[in-house]
N, C-alpha and C positions, 0 to 999 in steps of 0.2 A: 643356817643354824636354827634349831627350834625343840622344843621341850613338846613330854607327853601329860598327858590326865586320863592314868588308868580307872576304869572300875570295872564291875562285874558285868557290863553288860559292851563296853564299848573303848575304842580307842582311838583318842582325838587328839592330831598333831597340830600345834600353832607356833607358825615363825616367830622369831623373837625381834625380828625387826624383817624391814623391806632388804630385797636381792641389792637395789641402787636408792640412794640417798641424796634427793632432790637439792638442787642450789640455785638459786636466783642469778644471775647478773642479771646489774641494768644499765643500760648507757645509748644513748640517743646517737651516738655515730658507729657504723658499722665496724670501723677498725678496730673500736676501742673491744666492743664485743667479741670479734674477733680473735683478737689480743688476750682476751679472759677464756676463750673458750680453746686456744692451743696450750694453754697453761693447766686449763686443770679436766679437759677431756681424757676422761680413763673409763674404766666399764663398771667403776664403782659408784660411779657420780652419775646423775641424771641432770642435763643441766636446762635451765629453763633462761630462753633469753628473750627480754622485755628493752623496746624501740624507746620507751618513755615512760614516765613515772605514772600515768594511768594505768597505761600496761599491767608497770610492776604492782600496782594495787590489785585488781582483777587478780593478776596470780595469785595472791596473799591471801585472798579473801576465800581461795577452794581449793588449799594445797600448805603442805605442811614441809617447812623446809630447814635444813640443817642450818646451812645462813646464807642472807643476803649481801652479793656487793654491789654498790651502788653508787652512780656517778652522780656529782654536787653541781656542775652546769648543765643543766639540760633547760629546753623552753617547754614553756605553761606552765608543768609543776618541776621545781626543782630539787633535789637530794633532800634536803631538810624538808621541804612540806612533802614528799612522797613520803620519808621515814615515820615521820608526824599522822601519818593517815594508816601508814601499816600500821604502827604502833595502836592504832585505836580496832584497830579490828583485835577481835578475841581469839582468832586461829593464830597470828603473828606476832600478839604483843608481846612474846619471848625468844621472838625470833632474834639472835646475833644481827645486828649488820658495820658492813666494811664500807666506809667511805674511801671510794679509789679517786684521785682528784690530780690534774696536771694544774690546777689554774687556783685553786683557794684554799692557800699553802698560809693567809695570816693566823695570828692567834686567834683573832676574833670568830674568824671562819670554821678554825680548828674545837673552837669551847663550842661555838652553832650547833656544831655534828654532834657536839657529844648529849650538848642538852637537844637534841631531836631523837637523842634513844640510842647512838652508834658506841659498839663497842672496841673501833679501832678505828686510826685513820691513815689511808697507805697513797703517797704521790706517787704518779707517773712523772717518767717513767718506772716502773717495781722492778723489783728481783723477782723474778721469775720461782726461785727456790724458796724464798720468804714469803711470799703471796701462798702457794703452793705448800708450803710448811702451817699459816698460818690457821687456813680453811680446812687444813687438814685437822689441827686440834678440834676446833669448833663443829668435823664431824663427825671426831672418834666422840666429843662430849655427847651429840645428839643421839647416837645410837647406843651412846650407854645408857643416857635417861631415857630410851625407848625400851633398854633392856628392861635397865629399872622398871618400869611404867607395866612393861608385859609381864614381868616374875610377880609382882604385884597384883595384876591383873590373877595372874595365873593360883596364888596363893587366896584371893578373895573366892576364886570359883572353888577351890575345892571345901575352902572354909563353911560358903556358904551353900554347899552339895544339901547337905542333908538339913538344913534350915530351910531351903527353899522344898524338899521333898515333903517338909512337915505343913507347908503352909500351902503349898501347890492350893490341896482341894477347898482349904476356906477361900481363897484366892477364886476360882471356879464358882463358890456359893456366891462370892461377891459382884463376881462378870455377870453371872445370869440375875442377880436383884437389880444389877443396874442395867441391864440390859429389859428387861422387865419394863423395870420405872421411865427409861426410854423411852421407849415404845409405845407409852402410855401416853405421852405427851402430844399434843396436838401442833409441835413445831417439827422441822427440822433439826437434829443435834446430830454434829461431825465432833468429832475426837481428829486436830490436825498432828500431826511430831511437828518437831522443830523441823527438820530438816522438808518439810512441806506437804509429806507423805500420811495418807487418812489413812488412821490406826483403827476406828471406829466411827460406825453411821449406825443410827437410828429407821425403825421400819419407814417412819415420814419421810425424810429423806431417800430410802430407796423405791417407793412408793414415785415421790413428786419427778426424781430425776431418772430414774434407770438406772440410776451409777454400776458400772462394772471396775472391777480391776483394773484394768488394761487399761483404762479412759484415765486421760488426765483429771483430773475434777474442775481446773480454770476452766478446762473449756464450757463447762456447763454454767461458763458467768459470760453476760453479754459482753461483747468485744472492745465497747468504748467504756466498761467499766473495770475492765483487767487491768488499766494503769494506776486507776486511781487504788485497785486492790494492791499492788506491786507498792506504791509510795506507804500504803497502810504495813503492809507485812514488814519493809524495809525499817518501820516507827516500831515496830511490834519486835524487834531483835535489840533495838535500841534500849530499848524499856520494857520490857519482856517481864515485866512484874504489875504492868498496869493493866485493866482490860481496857477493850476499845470496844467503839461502833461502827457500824457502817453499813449506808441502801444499797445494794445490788439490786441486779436483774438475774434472774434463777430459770434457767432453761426447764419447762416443763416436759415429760417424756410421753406423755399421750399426746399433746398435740404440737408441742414444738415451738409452743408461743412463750416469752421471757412474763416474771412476773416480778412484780419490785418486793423484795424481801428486806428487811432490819435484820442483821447480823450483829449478833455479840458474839465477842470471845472476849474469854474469859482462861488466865495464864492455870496452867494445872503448876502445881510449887510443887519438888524434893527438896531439902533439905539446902531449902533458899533459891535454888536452882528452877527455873522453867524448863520442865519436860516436855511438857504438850500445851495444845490448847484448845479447849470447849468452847465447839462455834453453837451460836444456836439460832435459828433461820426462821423469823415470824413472817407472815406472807401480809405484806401491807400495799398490795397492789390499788384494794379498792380505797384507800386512802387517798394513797397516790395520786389515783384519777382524780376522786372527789376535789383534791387539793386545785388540781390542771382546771378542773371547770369552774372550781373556784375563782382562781385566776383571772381565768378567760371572762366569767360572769364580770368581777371587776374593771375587766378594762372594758368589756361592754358598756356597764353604770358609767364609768367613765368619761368615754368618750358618748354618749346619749347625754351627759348631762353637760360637755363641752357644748353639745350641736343645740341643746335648750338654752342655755346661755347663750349662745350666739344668735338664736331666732329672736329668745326676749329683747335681747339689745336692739333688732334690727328690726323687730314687729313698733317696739317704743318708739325707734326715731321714727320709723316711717309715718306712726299717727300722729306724730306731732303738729307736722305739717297740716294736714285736713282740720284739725282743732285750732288751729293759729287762725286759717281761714274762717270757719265758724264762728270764731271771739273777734274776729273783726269784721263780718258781716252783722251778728249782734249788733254791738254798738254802733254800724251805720245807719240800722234800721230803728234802734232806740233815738238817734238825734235826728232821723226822716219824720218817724211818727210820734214822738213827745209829747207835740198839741195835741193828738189825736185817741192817745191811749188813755184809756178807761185804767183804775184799779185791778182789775181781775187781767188787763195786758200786760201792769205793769210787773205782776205777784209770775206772768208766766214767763219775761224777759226775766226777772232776776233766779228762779229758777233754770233757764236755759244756762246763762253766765254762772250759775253755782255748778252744776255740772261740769261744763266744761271746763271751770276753773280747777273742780276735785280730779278731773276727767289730767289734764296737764301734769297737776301735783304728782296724779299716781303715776302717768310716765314719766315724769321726773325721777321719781325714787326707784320703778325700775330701772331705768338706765346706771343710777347711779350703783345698785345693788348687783347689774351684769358686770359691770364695769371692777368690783371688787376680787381681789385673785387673779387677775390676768398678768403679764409681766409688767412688773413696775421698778423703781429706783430703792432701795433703802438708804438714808443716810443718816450719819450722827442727827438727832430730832432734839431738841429743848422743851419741853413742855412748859415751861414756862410764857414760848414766845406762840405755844400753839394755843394756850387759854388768851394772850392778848388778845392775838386773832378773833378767836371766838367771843369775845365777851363787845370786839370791835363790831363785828359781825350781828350779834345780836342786841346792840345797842339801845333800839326802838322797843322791844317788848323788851327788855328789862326795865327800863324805865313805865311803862305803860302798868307792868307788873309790880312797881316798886320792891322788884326783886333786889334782895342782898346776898353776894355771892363771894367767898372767902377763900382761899386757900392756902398751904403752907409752901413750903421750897419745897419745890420740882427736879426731878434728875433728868439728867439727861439720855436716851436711850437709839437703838438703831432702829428705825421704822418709817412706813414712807410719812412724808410729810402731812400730806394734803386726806390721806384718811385718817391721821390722828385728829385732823381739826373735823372731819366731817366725824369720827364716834363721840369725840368732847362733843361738839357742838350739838347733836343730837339729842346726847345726853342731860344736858343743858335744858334743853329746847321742853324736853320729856318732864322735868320736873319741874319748868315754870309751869307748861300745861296744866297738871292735875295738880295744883297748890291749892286748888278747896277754898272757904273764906280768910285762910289766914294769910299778910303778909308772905308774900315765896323764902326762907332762907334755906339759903344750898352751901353746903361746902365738902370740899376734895380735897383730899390726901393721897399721899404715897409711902410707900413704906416698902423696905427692901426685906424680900425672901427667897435668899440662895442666888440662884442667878434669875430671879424674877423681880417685877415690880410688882407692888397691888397696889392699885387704886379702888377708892372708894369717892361716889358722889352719895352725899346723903340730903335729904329734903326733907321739908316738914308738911307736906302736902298730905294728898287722902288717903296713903296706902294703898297694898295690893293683894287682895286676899289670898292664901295661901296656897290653896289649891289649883290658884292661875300663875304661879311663881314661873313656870317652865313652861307653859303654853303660851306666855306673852314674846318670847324670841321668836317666833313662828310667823312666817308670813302670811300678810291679813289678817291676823288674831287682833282682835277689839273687843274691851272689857267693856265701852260702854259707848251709847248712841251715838251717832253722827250729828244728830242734833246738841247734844251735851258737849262733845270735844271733841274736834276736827280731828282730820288725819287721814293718813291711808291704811296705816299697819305694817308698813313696811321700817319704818325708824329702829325699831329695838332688832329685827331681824338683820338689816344692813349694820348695825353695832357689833350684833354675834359676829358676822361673815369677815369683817375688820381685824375683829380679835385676834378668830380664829387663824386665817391668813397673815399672823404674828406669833402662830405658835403660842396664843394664851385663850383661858378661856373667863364667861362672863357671866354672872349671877345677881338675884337679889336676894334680900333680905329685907322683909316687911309683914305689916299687917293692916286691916283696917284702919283709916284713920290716926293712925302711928308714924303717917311717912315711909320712904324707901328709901334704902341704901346701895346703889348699883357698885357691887364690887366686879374689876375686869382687870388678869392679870397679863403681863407684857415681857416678853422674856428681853435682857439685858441688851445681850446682843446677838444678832442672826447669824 
């Protein structure tokens, strides 16, 4: 059957519907299939038969059928979630379906099917004439809305004959302005259809790829990036109104080497509807690398500054030893020769012992400072019970300082133990040192922010002039003589490295003579 569209120049015959009209069964035992395919095989019908409810999705998703029947026990997917999935595709969501069933005859079973999309429900055993009677309405209805659909069809073309004959050549001025403005661009731009098919390329892209007709265009996408482009395009049907991104590999045609591109598309819209879609191909290869050797640069830094820390710790211990020796040769030789030494022996024993006693300290504080960031415990911490410690700890020079040291209630937080007492105690340590002529008073707080602590020690000592605020966390950085105020310079740098291996960081605030406030924040929990 099929209709004509005369005019003056031509005559074009379109069928009003297909010769055979496509019908699903589905059913996981061959009988059953069988069973459906001697009832309604005729030369009218085209029948498609699907082993399982995947199957029957696949058909549905690239084929258009008068109606579905469909079996309700099947394993993996069953009748209701098969129905459930056709129904969500857009070529099927109007498809009829028959729930044929020997086994799931309750009410409950029977409301399931209906609210899973089915417009009828038929047990086995059938009637043979009733099954056969019933697929038959549902395919005189499909080919009459196909009629409908092509009379329609056939009515729009002639409507729109002489409206598209008026608009053809602005349509032409418009292909070639945008073919133009293309061409101008220094990307890639493909024009894809829905259906997969490039409608339009830009001179870049004929240029970069060679693309011909005949070539598929995937293939010109590296091989282990074709899935992730298939999961993308599959998101891209789903939501066909949003644009997307995405890195590929872009086979170049001069020499055949991939190069990483950024792809956008972007939905071309009719009248709500997604027609096409504007890819457009920027070539971010040399990123890419820069990014790889980036990469690689950091795990270099990385591991170079694991193997420094591991020499520092192991160069520390090792000198410990020959210096323990030395400081105990010293003093056998200051209580040999005691009678013996003059003034200027004894000015050079106590300089030898000053040394080696600074010489100890500062292996000490390296070790302590490798030893920071390696794998260690966190546990629920008190700060409370970690200032006893510390205030236990430095007992002798608070008193010797007539230091007075305050604080309020302390929370409780997750952090290793034994480095919260060595950054307190440090910190401690740091502002009895530089308290100048006045009395030391120190006190610390806590105060919650989001999920952070800040702490604050504040002192009333000499201050720290402004422009040394950031260079005093630095290792070996010294504001002032060795003769004036011992040390190594290591203290406020093993504070930071504390901190920071806590996830917080640590500052001051001061001035000359105004005292310091070392504020250091502690995150809640790890």
């Amino acid at each position: 059957m099929a209709e004509q569209i005369v005019d003056a120049e031509q005559t074009v015959e379109i069928p009003l519907f297909p010769t055979r009209t496509n019908i699903l069964v589905v059913d996981d035992r061959p009988d059953g299939l069988l069973a459906l395919e001697a009832v309604l095989s005729c030369e009218k019908y085209n029948l498609f038969k699907a082993a399982s409810g995947q199957e029957a999705v696949e058909y549905a998703l690239f084929n258009d059928f008068a109606v579905i029947l469909l079996d309700v026990q099947m394993p993996e997917l069953d009748g209701f979630e098969t129905a459930k999935l056709i129904r969500q595709n857009y070529r099927s969501k109007g498809t009829p379906i028959i729930f044929v069933t020997a086994i799931s005859k309750e009410i409950r079973h029977i409301n399931q099917g209906y609210e899973s999309g089915a417009v009828d429900y038929i047990f086995k055993p059938f009637d043979p004439f009733i099954l056969k009677t019933k697929v038959g309405i549902f395919v005189d209805l499909f080919e009459k809305n196909l009629l409908l659909k092509r009379q329609s069809s056939l009515l729009r073309q002639i409507e729109a004959k002489e409206s598209e004959r008026q608009i053809t050549e602005i349509k032409q001025e418009g292909l070639r302005n945008y073919s133009h403005l293309a061409d101008a661009i220094p990307h890639a731009i493909v024009k894809i259809k829905s259906s997969g098919k490039i409608a339009y390329f830009n001179q870049r892209w004929l240029d970069y790829t060679g693309f011909k007709a005949d070539i598929d265009w995937k293939e010109l996408i590296y091989f282990k990036d074709r899935r992730k482009l298939l999961a993308l395009w599959l998101r891209m049907r789903e939501q066909n109104t949003k644009p997307f991104e995405i890195e590929l590999r872009l086979r170049c045609s001069n020499d055949g080497l991939y190069r990483w591109h950024l792809v956008k598309l972007v939905p071309e819209i009719k009248n709500g509807e997604n027609i096409d879609w504007i890819a457009s191909c920027t070539d971010i290869d040399n990123i890419k690398r820069a990014e790889e050797a980036f990469k690689e640069l950091s795990y270099d830094l990385n591991r170079s500054n694991k193997e420094l820390e591991e020499y520092a710790y192991v160069a520390s211990h090792d000198l410990k030893e020959p210096l323990h020796v030395i400081s105990s040769f010293v003093h056998l030789l200051e209580r040999r020769l005691q009678p013996k030494l003059d003034k200027q022996d004894e000015q050079y024993l106590i300089f030898i012992k000053d040394s080696v006693g600074q010489s100890q300290r500062l292996i000490k504080d390296l070790l302590e400072y490798s030893r920071i960031g390696k794998k260690k415990s966190f546990e629920a911490v008190n700060i409370v019970l970690v200032l006893t410690e510390v205030l236990s700890n430095l007992k002798t020079i608070i008193e010797e300082a007539d230091a007075e040291i305050v604080y309020e209630s302390m929370p409780k937080i997750t952090a290793n133990y034994l480095e919260m007492v060595q950054l307190f105690q440090n910190l401690i340590v740091n502002a009895i040192k530089y308290r100048g002529k006045r009395l030391p008073q120190i006190e610390i707080t806590a105060k919650s922010e989001g999920d952070l602590w800040l702490f604050a020690i504040k002192d009333n000592g000499i201050g720290i002039d402004i422009q040394f605020k950031d260079r005093i966390f630095d290792m070996f950085q010294r504001l002032h003589p060795k003769t004036e105020y011992s040390g190594t310079g290591i203290g406020l740098a093993i504070c930071k490295k504390i901190v920071e291996s806590h996830g917080g960081k640590i500052w001051v605030d001061s001035s000359l003579n105004q005292g310091a406030t070392f504020y250091f924040s502690l995150k809640k929990d790890l």
